[in-house]
C-alpha positions in Angstrom: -91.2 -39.6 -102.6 -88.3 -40.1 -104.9 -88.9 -37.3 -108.3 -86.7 -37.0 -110.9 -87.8 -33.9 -113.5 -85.3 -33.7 -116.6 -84.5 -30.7 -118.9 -82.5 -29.6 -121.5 -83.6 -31.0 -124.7 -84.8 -29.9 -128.0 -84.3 -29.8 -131.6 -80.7 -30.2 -133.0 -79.2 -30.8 -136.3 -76.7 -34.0 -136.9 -73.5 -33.0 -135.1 -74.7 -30.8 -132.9 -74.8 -30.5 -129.5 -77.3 -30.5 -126.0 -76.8 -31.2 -122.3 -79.4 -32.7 -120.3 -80.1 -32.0 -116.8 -82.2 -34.0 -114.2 -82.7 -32.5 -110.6 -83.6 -35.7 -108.5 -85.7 -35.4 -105.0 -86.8 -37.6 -101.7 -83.9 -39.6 -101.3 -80.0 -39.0 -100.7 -78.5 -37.9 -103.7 -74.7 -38.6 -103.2 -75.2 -42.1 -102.2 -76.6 -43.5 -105.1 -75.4 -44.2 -108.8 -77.1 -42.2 -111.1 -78.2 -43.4 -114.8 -79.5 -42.1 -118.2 -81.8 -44.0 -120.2 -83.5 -43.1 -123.5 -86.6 -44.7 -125.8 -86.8 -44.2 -129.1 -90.4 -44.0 -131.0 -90.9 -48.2 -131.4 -88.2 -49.3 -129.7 -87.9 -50.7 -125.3 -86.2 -48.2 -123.4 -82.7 -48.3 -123.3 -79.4 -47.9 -120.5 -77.7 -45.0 -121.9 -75.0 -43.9 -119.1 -74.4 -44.3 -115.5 -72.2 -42.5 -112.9 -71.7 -43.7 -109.3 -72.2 -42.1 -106.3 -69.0 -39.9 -105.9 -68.7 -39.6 -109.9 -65.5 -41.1 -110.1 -66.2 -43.5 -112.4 -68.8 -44.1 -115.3 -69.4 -46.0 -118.2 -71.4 -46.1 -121.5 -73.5 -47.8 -123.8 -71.2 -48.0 -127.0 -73.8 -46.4 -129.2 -72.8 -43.3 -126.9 -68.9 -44.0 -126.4 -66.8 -41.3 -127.0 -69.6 -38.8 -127.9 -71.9 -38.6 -124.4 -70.4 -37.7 -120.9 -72.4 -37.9 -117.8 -71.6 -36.2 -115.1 -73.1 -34.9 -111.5 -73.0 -32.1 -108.7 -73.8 -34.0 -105.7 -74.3 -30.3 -104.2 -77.1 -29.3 -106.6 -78.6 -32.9 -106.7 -78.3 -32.7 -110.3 -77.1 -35.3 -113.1 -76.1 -34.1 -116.6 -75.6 -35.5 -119.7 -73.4 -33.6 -121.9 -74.3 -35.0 -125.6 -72.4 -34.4 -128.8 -71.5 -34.7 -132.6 -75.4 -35.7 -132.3 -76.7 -38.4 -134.5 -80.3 -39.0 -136.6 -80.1 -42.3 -134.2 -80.0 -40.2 -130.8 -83.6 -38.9 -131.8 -85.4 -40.1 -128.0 -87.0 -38.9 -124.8 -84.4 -38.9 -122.2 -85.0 -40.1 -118.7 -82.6 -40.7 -115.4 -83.5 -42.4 -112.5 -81.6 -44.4 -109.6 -79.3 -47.0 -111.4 -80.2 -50.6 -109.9 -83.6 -49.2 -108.6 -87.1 -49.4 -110.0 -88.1 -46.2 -109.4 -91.1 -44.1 -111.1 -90.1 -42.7 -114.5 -90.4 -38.9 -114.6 -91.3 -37.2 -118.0 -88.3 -37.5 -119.5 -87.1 -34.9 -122.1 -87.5 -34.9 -126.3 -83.9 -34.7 -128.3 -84.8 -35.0 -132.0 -81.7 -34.8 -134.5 -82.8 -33.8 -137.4 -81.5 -31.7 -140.2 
């Protein structure tokens, strides 16, 4: 049964900083792209960043260009997301999952920037 359980968010003033982590399960880890996704209160959900399978190359929504880095340790079947300078606008629940795969949602983790 593919899992995915994300971590790692919280409360954060503008311009601050969190990483995101999101230990996947039930299916091999190193041979798939891995993305973030967010969803803000009234808004659809949202491609955020995606890393393929040996994390040589990623890209980036442009809201998130230059401020958010994924990365992943195929060892620890873990993605991150390394966010910051942290904007009012970033305020979501976090989720990864397989990239190109509909796969269940997990809970997903709160970021609220706020001062």
């Amino acid at each position: 049964q593919v899992q995915f359980v994300e971590s790692g968010g919280g409360l954060v003033q503008p311009g601050g900083s969190l990483r995101l982590s999101c230990a996947a399960s039930g299916f091999t880890f190193s041979s798939y792209a891995m993305s973030w996704y967010r969803q803000a209160p009234g808004k659809e959900r949202e491609l955020v960043a995606t890393i393929k399978s040996a994390g040589l190359a990623t890209n980036y929504a442009d809201s998130v260009k230059g401020r958010f880095t994924i990365s992943r340790d195929n060892a620890k079947i873990t993605v991150y997301l390394q966010m910051d300078s942290l904007k009012p606008e970033d305020t979501a629940v976090y989720y990864c999952r397989r990239r190109y795969y509909a796969d269940a949602w997990g809970q997903g983790t709160q970021v609220t920037v706020s001062s």
